[in-house]
C-alpha positions in Angstrom: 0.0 0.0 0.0 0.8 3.2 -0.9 1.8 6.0 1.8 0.4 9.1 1.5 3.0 11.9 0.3 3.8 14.8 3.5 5.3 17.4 1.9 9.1 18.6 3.6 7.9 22.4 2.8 5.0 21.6 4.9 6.4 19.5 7.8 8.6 22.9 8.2 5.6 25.2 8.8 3.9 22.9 10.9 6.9 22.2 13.1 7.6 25.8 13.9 3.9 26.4 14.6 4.0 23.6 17.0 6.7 24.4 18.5 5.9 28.1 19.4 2.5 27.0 20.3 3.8 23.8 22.9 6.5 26.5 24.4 3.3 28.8 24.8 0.9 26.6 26.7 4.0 25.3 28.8 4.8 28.6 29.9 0.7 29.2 30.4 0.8 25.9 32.6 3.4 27.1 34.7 4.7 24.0 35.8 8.7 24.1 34.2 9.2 24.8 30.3 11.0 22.2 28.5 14.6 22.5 29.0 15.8 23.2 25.6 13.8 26.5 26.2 14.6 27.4 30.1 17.9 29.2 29.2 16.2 31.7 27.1 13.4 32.1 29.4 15.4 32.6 32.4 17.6 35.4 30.3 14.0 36.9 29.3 12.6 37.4 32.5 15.9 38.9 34.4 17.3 40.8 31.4 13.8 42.4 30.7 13.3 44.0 33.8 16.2 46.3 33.5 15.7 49.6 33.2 14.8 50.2 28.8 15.2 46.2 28.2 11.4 45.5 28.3 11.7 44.9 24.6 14.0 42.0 25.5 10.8 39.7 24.9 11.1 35.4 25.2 11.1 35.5 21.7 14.1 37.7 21.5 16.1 35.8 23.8 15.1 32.5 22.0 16.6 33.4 18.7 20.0 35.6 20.4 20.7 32.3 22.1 20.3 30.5 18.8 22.8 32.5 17.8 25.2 31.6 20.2 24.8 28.3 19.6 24.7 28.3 15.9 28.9 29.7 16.4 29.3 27.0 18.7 28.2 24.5 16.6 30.6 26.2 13.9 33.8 25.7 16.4 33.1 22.5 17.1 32.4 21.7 13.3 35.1 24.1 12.5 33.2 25.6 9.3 30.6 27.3 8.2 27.6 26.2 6.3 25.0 28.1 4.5 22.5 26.6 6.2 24.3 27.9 9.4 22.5 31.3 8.3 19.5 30.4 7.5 18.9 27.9 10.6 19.4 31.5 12.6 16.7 32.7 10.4 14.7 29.8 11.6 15.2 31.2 14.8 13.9 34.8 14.6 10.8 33.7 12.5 9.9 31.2 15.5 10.9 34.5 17.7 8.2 36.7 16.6 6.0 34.0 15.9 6.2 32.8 19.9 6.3 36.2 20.7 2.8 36.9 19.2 1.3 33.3 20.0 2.2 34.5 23.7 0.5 38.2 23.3 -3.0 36.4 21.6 -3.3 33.4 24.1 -4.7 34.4 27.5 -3.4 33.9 31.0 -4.5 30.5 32.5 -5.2 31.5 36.2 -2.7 29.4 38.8 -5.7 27.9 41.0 -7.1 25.9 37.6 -5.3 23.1 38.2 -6.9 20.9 35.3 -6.5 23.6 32.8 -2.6 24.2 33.5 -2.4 19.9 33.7 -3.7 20.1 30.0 -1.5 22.9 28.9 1.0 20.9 30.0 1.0 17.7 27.9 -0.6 20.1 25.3 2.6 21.5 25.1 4.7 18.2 25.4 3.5 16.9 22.9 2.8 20.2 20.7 7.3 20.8 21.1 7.8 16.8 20.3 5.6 17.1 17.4 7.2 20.3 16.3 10.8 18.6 16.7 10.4 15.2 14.7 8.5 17.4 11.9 11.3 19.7 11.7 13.5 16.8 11.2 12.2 16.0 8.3 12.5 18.9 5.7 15.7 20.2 3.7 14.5 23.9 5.5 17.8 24.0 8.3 15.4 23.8 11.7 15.9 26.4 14.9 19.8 25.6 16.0 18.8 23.6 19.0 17.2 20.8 16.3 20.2 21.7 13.9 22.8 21.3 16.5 21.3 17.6 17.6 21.5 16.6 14.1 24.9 17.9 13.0 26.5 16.5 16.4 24.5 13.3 15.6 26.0 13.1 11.8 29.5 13.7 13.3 29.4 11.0 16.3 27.2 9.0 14.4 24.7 8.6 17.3 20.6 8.4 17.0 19.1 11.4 16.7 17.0 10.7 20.1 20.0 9.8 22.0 21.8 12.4 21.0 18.6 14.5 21.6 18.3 13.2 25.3 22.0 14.2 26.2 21.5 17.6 24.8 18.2 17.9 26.6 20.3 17.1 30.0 23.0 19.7 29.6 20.0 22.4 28.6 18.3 21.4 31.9 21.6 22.0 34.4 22.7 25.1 32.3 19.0 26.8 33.0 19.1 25.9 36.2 22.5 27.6 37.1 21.2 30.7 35.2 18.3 30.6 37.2 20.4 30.2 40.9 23.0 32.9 39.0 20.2 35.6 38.4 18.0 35.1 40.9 19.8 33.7 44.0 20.7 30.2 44.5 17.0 27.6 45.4 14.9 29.9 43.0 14.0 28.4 40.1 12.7 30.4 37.4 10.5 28.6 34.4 12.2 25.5 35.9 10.2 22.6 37.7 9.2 19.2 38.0 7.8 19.4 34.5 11.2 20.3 33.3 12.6 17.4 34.5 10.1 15.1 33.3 10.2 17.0 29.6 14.1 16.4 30.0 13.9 12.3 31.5 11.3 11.8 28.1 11.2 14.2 25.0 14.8 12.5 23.4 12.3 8.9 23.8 9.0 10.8 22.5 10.3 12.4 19.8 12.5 9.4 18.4 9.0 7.2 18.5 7.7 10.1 16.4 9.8 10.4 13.9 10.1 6.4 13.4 6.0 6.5 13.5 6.0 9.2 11.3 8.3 7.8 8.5 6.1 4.1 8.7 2.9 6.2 8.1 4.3 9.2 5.1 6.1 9.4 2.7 8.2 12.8 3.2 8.7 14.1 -0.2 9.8 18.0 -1.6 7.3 19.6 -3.3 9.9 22.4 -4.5 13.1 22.3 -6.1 14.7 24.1 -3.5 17.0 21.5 -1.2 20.2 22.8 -3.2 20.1 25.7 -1.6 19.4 25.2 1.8 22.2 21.9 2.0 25.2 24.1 1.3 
């Protein structure tokens, strides 16, 4: 039989939708984002209450962080890639398009417990969605998901361990920004559903993309791959 044809072009789209739109109701739930995210939110909310940094928003921090890590990624690689550039531009797209998801979507109120335990795995599984799509298409992904797969081309790893370890070290760096900003036991955008999003999203997402691949066929739909693979 047949699989049905998913268009790379489109698994990109949908990816960075779900992606800001998981990040969103994780931060709405209020119980830890996922820890690929927690650096840039901690840097958000300490670096946007000094004096003219309001504009500092989560979505800028996101993509400046990105940034940092997409010249990380080029030491350790020691070159530079085309779609070095264009995974930063990735980045800032997802930026503004968090950035706005945040601003439409309304509050949830802390004593709705159900409602922030929905947002939760809303989110989860909106971010692992977002992830194993973006790992599909030509279109270089946000650097955290371009990182994982260029370190997992070069060791030769899976993409889900590889994703898991990464996931890890994201977890204890937010952490220390957290205790470094704002005093050492506070934990800011960090909790017990950042641990659990770091214990299970390399798993999650590796089942994904394997279920994924059994039930599409991931094909382009533009002649465009030569461009971005350079």
């Amino acid at each position: 039989m047949k699989k049905p044809v998913f268009y790379t072009e489109v698994a990109y789209v949908v990816g960075i939708v779900a992606l800001a739109l998981g990040v969103t109701f994780m931060e709405r739930a209020d119980f830890g984002l996922s820890m690929v995210v927690a650096p840039a939110y901690v840097l958000h909310r300490f670096i946007s209450t000094i004096p003219g940094m309001g504009w500092f928003t989560f979505g800028v921090a996101e993509y400046t962080l990105q940034l940092v890590l997409v010249l990380v990624l080029m030491a350790i690689m020691r070159k530079f890639r085309l779609s070095y550039f264009f995974s930063f531009v990735t980045a800032v797209v997802y930026g503004y398009l968090l950035d706005l998801i945040m601003w439409l979507m309304p509050a949830v109120t802390a004593d709705n417990l159900v409602l922030r335990i929905v947002f939760f795995i809303v989110g989860e599984l909106c971010c692992t969605l977002g992830v194993s799509m973006v790992f599909h298409t030509y279109i270089p992904p946000e650097a955290y998901e371009l990182f994982v797969s260029e370190i997992g081309k070069r060791s030769r790893l899976s993409t889900g361990t590889v994703k898991w370890i990464y996931d890890i070290v994201s977890c204890l760096v937010g952490i220390g920004l957290s205790f470094l900003f704002f005093g050492v036991g506070t934990f800011v955008g960090i909790s017990w559903g950042t641990v659990v999003c770091a214990l299970i999203n390399g798993f999650i997402i590796g089942r994904m993309c394997k279920w994924e691949d059994k039930i599409f066929e991931f094909k382009d739909g533009l002649k465009l791959r030569k461009y971005f693979e350079k």
